[in-house]
VOPAGU-2260 file (C-alpha; in pm, 1 decimal, decimal comma):
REM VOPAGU-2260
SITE   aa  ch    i         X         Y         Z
SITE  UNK   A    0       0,0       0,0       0,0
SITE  UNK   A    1     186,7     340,6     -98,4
SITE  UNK   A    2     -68,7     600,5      24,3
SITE  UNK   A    3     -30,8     926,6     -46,4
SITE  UNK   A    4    -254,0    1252,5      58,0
SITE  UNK   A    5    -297,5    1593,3    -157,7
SITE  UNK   A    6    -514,8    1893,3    -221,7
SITE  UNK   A    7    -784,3    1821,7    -462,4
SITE  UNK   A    8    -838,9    2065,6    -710,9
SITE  UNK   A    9   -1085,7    2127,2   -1005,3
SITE  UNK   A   10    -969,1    1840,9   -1225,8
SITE  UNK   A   11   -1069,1    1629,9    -934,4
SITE  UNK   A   12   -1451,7    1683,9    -917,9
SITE  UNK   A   13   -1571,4    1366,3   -1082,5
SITE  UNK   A   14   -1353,8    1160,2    -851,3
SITE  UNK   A   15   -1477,3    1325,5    -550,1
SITE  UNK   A   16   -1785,1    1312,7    -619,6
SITE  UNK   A   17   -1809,1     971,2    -684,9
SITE  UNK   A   18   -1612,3     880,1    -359,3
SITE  UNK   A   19   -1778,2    1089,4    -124,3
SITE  UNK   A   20   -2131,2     937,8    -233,3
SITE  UNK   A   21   -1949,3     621,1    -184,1
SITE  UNK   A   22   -1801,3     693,5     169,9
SITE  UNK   A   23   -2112,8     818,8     269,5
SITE  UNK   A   24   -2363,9     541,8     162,9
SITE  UNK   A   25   -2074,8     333,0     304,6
SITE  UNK   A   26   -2080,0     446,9     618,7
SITE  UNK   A   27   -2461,5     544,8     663,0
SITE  UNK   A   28   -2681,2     409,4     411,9
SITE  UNK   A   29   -2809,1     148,7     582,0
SITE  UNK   A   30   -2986,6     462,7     797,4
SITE  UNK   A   31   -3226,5     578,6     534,1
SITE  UNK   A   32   -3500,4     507,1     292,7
SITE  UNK   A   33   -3357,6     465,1     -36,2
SITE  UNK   A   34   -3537,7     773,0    -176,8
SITE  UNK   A   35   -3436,5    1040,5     140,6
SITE  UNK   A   36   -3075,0     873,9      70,1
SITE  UNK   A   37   -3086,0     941,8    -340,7
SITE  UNK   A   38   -3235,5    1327,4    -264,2
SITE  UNK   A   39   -2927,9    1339,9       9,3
SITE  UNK   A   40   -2674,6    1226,4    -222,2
SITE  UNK   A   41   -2759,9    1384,9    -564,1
SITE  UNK   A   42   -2751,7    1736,2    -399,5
SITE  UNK   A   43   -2415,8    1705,8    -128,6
SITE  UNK   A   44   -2204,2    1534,5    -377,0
SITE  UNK   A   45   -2298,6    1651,0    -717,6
SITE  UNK   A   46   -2068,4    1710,8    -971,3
SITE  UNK   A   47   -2143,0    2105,4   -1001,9
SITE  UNK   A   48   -2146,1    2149,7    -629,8
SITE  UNK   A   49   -1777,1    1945,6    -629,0
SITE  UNK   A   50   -1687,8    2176,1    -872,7
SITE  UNK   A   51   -1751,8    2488,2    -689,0
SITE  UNK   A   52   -1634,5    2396,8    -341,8
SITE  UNK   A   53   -1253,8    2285,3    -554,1
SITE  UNK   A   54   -1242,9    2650,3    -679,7
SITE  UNK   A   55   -1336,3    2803,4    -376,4
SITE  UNK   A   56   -1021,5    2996,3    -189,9
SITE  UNK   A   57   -1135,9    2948,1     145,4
SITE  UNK   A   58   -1232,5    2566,8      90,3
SITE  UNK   A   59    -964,7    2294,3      38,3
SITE  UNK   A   60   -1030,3    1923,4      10,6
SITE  UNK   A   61    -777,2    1672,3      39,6
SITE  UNK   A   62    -773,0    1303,9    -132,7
SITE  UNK   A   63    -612,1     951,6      58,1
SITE  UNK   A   64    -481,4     778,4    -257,6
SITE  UNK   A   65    -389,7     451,9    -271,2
SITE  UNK   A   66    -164,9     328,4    -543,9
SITE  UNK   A   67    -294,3     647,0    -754,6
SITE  UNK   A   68    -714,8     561,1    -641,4
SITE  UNK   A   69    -904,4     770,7    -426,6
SITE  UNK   A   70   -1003,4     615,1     -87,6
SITE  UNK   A   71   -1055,1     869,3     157,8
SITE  UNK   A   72   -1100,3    1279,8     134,9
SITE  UNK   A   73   -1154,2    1539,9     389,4
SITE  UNK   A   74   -1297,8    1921,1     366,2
SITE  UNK   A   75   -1241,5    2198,6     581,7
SITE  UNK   A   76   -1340,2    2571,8     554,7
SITE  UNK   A   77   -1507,2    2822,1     734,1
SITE  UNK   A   78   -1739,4    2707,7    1013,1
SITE  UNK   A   79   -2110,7    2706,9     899,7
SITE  UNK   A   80   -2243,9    2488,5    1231,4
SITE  UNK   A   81   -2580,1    2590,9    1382,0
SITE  UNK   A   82   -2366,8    2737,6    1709,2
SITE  UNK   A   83   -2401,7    3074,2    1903,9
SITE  UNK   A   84   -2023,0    3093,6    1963,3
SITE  UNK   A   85   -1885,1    3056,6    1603,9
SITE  UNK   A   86   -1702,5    3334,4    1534,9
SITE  UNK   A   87   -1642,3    3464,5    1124,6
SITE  UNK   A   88   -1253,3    3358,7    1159,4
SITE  UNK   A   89   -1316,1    2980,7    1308,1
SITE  UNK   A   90   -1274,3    2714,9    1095,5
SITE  UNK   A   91   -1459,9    2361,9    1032,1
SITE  UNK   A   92   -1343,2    2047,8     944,5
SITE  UNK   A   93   -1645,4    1962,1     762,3
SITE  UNK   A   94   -1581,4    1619,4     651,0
SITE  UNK   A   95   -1331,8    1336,8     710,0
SITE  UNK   A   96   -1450,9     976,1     570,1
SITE  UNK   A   97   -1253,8     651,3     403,1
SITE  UNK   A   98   -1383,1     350,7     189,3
SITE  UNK   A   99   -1435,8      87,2     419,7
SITE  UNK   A  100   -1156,6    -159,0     313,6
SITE  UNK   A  101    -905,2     181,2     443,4
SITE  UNK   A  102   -1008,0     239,0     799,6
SITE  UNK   A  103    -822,9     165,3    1073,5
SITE  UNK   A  104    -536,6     168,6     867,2
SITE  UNK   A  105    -356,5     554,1     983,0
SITE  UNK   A  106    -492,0     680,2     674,7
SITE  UNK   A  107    -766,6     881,7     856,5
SITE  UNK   A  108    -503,8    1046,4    1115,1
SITE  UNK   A  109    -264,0    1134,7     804,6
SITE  UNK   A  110    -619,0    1303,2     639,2
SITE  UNK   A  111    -693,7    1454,2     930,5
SITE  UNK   A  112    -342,5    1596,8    1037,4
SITE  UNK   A  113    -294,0    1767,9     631,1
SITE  UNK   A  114    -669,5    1904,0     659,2
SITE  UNK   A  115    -597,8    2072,9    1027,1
SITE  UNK   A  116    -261,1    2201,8     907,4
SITE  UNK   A  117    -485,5    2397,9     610,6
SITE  UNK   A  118    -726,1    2527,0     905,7
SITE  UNK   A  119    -422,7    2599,3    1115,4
SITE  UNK   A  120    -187,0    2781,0     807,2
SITE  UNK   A  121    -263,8    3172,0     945,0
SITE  UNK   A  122    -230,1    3112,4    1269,6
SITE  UNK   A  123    -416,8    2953,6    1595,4
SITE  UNK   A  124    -845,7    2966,7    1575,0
SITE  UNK   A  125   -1062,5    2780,6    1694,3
SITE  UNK   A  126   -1199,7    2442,8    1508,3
SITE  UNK   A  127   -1527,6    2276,1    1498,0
SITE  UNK   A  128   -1693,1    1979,7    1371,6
SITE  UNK   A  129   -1993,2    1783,9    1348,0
SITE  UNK   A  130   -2058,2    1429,1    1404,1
SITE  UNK   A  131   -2336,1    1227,4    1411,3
SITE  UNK   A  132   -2465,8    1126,9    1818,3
SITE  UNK   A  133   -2414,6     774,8    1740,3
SITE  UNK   A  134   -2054,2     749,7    1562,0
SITE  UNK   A  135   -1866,3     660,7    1873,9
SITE  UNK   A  136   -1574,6     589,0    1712,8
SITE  UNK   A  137   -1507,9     924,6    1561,5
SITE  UNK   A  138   -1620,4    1099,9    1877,0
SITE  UNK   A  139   -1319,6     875,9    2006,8
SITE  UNK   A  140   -1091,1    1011,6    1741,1
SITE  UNK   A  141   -1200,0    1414,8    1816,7
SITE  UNK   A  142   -1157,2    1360,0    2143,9
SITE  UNK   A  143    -804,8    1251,6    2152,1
SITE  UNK   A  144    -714,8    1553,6    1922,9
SITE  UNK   A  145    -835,9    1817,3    2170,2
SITE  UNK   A  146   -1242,4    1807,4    2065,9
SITE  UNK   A  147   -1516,1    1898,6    2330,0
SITE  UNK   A  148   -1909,0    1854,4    2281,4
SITE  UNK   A  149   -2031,6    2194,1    2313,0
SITE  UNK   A  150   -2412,4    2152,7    2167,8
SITE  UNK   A  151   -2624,3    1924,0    1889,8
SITE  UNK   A  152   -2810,5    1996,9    1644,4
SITE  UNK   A  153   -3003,9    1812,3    1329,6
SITE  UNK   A  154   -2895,1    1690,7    1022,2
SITE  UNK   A  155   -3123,1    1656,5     765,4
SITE  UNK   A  156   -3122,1    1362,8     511,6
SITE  UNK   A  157   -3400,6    1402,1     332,6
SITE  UNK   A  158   -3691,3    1340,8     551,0
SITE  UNK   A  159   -3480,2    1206,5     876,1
SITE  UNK   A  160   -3367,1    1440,9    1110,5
SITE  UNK   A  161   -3045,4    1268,6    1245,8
SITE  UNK   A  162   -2914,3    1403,1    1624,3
SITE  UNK   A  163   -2499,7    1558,8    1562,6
SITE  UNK   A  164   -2308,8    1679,7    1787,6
SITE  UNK   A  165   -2124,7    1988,1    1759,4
SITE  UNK   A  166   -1742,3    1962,9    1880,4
SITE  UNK   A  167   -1518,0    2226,3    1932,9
SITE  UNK   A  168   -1155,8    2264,4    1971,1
SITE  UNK   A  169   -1031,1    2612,1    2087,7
SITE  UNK   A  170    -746,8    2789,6    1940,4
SITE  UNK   A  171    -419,4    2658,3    2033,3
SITE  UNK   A  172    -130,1    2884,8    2040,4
């Protein structure tokens, strides 16, 4: 396995797109009617909307590739989280998945640790991130890397209204 990890850019939308629907049907699929899934999916990860967010200064996405395919990707950019503290300067690391044969495999950490250094490239702020009540595991993972539950909110997919919680991780200087 030679894994390496890079900024996405424009080029990159059709890959992105198709591997964040798959992470995400991946990893909570099984969760929804097939039709509130579809809706979910064709609006977060279309094509257009990919192509956007890859132009976008103050968004960056990052691909895990394997042996030259895409199995994991992260985005981070300003915080948009339904939260009375955010302030206009934090930043959010808005998503962080892997294809199910890559987890547990370092791959996520190595994601994560490129994606913070992007947040973190100005200077100290504060972070956030969402994640869903139930994903223990990556409550686990925030934790460890200086996360604190600080409210919840929900997250619509399609018709189900799923309980997140909103982690924060104040600026370290």
């Amino acid at each position: 396995m030679s894994v390496t990890i890079r900024q996405a850019g424009p080029d990159d939308a059709h890959t992105l797109s198709a591997l964040a629907e798959r992470t995400f049907v991946e990893t909570f699929g099984h969760l929804y009617p097939q039709a509130d899934l579809r809706g979910f999916l064709d609006e977060a990860y279309a094509l257009e909307r990919m192509q956007i967010v890859l132009g976008h200064p103050r968004y960056a996405i990052f691909l895990a590739e394997d042996d030259g395919v895409a199995v994991g990707h992260s985005a981070a950019g300003p915080c948009g989280l339904p939260h009375d503290q955010v302030q206009p300067d934090d930043g959010e690391l808005k998503r962080l998945y892997l294809v199910n044969t890559h987890q547990n495999s370092g791959i996520g950490t190595r994601l994560f640790d490129a994606t913070l250094a992007w947040l973190l490239r100005d200077g100290p702020r504060t972070l956030w991130v969402g994640v869903w009540s139930e994903n223990f595991g990556a409550q686990r993972f925030y934790a460890r890397h200086g996360f604190e539950r600080v409210g919840q909110y929900k997250f619509p997919v399609g018709e189900i209204l799923d309980d997140e919680f909103i982690l924060r991780r104040p600026a370290q200087g």
